[in-house]
C-alpha positions, 0 to 999 in steps of 0.5 A: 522524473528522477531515478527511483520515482514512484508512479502509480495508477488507478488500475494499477492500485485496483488490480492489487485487490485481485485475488486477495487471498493469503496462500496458506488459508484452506478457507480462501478469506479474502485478507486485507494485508494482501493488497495492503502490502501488494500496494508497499510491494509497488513502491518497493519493488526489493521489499523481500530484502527489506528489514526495515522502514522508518517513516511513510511514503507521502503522496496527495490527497488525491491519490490517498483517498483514491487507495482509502476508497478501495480499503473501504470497499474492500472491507464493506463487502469481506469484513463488515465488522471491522472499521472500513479502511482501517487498515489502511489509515493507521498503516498507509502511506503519509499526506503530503498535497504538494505533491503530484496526483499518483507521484510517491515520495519515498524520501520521508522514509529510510530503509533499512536492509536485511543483512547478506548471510 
């Protein structure tokens, strides 16, 4: 494994769907941006400093339908009303089968850094 790799787990995806709330809803609505971005937030640990992303991370079939699963789920029991996993379709990560289950490439993507002030 190479500097920089990017490994998740199942528990470690299902646990980005704990509390997902965002911190200014007095209503506590459980927002499906929360995991969303916890997940981007794994493979991108320096996401704060992060101005911007050209492309997606790839990883397998496998490891995509496992995260679209629980956007589907999460979706079926807060917001029925919206096509489940949606989110996660038009905004997930890329897939590539020639990858690893549970392996991300993030050399399909490059990153752009907000500038120091």
């Amino acid at each position: 494994m190479a500097a920089g790799d990017i490994w998740l787990s199942e528990a470690a995806i299902v646990a980005q769907f704990v509390d997902p709330w965002h911190p200014e809803d007095p209503d506590m609505t459980p927002d499906q941006s929360v995991p969303f971005f916890r997940i981007w937030r794994l493979v991108f640990p320096d996401w704060d400093k992060i101005a911007k992303i050209d492309g997606w991370p790839s990883v397998n079939g496998t490891t995509w339908s496992y995260i679209s699963q629980q956007f589907i789920a999460f979706d079926q029991k807060n917001h029925p009303n919206v096509i489940a996993g949606g989110l996660w379709m038009n905004n997930g990560f890329s897939h590539d089968d020639s990858l690893e289950d549970w392996y991300v490439d993030k050399s399909t993507c490059t990153v752009h850094y907000k500038e120091e002030s």
